[in-house]
Every structure is written in C-alpha cells, then in structure tokens.
C-alpha positions as CSV (number, residue, x, y, z in Angstrom):
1,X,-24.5,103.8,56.0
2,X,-23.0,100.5,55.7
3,X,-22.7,98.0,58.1
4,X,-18.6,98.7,57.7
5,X,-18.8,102.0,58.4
6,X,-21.1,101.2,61.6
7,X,-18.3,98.9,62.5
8,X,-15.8,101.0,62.3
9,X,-17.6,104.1,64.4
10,X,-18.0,101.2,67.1
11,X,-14.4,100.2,66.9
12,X,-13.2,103.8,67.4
13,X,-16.4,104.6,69.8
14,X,-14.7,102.0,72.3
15,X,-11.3,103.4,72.0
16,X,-12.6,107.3,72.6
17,X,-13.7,105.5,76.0
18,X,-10.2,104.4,77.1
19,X,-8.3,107.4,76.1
20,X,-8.4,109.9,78.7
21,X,-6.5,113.1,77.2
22,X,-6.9,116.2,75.5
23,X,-10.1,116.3,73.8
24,X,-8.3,118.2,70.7
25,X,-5.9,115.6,70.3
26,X,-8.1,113.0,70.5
27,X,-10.2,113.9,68.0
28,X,-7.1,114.2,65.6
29,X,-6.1,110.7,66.5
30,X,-9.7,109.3,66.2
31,X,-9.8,111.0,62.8
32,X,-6.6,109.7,61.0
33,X,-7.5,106.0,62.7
34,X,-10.6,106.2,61.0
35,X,-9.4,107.2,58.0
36,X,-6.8,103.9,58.3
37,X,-9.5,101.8,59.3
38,X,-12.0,102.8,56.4
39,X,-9.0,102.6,53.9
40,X,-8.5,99.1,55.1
41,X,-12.2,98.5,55.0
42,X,-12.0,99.2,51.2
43,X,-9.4,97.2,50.8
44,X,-11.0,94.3,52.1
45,X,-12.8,91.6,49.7
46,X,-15.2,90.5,52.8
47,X,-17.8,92.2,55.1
48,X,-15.3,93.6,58.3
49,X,-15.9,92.8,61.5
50,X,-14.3,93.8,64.7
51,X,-12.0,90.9,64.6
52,X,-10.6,91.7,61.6
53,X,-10.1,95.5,63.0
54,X,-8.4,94.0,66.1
55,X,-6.2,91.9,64.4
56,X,-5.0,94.6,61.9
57,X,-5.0,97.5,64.1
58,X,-5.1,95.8,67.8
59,X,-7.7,95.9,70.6
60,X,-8.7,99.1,71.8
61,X,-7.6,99.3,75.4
62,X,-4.2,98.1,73.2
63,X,-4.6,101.4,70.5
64,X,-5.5,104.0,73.4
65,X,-2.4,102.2,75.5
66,X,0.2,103.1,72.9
67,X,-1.3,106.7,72.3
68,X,-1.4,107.5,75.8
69,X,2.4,106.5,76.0
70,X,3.5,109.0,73.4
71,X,1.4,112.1,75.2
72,X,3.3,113.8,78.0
73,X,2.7,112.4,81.7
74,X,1.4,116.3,82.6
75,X,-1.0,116.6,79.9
76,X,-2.7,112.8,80.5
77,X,-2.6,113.8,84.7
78,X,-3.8,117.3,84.3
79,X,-6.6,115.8,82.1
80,X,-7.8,113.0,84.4
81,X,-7.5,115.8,87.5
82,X,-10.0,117.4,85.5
83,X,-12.2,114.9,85.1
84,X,-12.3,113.9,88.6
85,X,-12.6,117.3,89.5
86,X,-15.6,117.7,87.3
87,X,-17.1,114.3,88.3
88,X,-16.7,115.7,92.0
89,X,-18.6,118.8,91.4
90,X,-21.5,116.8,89.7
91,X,-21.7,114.8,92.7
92,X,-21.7,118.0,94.9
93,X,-24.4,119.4,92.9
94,X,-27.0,116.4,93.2
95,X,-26.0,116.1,96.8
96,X,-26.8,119.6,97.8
97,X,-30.2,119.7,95.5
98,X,-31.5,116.4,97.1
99,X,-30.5,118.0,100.7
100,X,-32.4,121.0,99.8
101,X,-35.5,119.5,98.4
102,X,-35.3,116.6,101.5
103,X,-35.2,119.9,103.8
104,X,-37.8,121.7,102.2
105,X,-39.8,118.4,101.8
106,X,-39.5,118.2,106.0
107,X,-40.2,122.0,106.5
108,X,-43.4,122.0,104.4
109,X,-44.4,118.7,106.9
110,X,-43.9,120.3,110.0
111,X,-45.6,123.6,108.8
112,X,-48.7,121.3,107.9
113,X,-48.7,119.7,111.0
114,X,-48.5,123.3,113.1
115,X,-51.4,123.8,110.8
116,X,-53.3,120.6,111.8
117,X,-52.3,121.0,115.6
118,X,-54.2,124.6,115.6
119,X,-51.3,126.7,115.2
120,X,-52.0,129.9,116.8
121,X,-50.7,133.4,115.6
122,X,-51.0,135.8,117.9
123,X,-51.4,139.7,116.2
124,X,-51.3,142.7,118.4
125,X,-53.5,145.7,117.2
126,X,-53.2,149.2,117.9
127,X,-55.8,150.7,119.2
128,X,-56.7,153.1,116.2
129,X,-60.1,154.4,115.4
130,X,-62.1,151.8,112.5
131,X,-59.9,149.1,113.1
132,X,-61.7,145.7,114.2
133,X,-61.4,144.4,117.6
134,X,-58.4,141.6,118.0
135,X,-59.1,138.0,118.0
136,X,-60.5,136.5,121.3
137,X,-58.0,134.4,123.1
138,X,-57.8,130.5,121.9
139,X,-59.6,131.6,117.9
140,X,-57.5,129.0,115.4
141,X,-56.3,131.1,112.7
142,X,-55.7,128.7,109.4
C-alpha cells in the first residue's frame, strides 16, 4: 500500500471514532468518503497529507459533525443508549468476576488458616460390625 492510501485509512479511522450511529450507515458513509478522498488523492500532483485532506474535505470532528446532523435525533440517541448500555454491562461483568475471585481468594485463606489452626472435624460412627473405632478426642484431622 501506499503511503496515500495509509493516509487516507487514518483520515477516515479518526472520523469512524467521532461518529456515533448506526454501524450500517456508517460504513456506507466511510465508503463513499473514501472513495472521494482516494479520487482526490489521484488527482493530486504531490504526496497527500492530512492537511491537504482537512482542507479539502474538513477536520474530522467537522465531517462526523455534519453527518450526524442529517441522521434522525432517535436513531443517533438510541445508538449512544446502546453504547452506554453496553459499556455498563462490561463494567458489571469485570466488577462481579473481580468480587468473585477476591471472595474466593479470602475463602481459600481462611480455609488454610482453619487448616493451620488444627481444624477439627468431628465424624460420628455407627456402631456396625468391621468398622474401625472413631478418632480419640483432640486427633488433628488434615
């Protein structure tokens, strides 16, 4: 690849970041601005940079600005309440697997030190024929 056409993916890289909206109609957007941008490329006699991209096309906060305006107010909320209700969830998630790894991290802890204190399980036998006498009182079972 050229360095134009890295460029250019850049250029439109940053401006996928600003837009928040439909990912469908995004994509068609991103596609027909590249498609401007590499036709201008070709067009141009010197090696394009970004500031020749901003000055023909605009910056990108500027490019994602005036394609958010033309999308319907429902469609650009319902997509950034998705988001943030996605973003929530992750958070959720981590939340709940570090409190159960802390938990199981302190149970495992206190289970070793029962252990270490000489944690003693008491067993009651039946008295059945062949079976071995209990444990005397005070044995440490580990």
């Amino acid at each position: 690849m050229s360095e134009t056409v890295y460029v250019v993916h850049d250029y439109l890289r940053r401006i996928d970041k600003e837009m928040t909206c439909d990912k469908k109609k995004k994509k068609q957007f991103l596609q027909r601005l590249q498609n401007d941008m590499e036709d201008f490329a070709d067009s141009a006699t010197t090696t394009l940079t970004e500031n020749d991209l901003e000055k023909h096309f605009g910056t990108p906060q500027s490019i994602a600005e005036n394609f958010l305006s033309t999308e319907p107010y429902n469609e650009v909320k319902r997509t950034f309440k998705h988001r943030k209700a996605v973003r929530v969830f992750v958070i959720a998630t981590v939340v709940f697997a570090l409190v159960c790894v802390l938990g199981y991290i302190l149970f495992d802890n206190w289970r070793e030190q029962e252990l270490s204190d000489g944690y003693v399980k008491t067993i009651i036998y039946e008295s059945v024929e062949g079976t071995p006498p209990p444990e005397p009182e005070g044995t440490r079972v580990y």
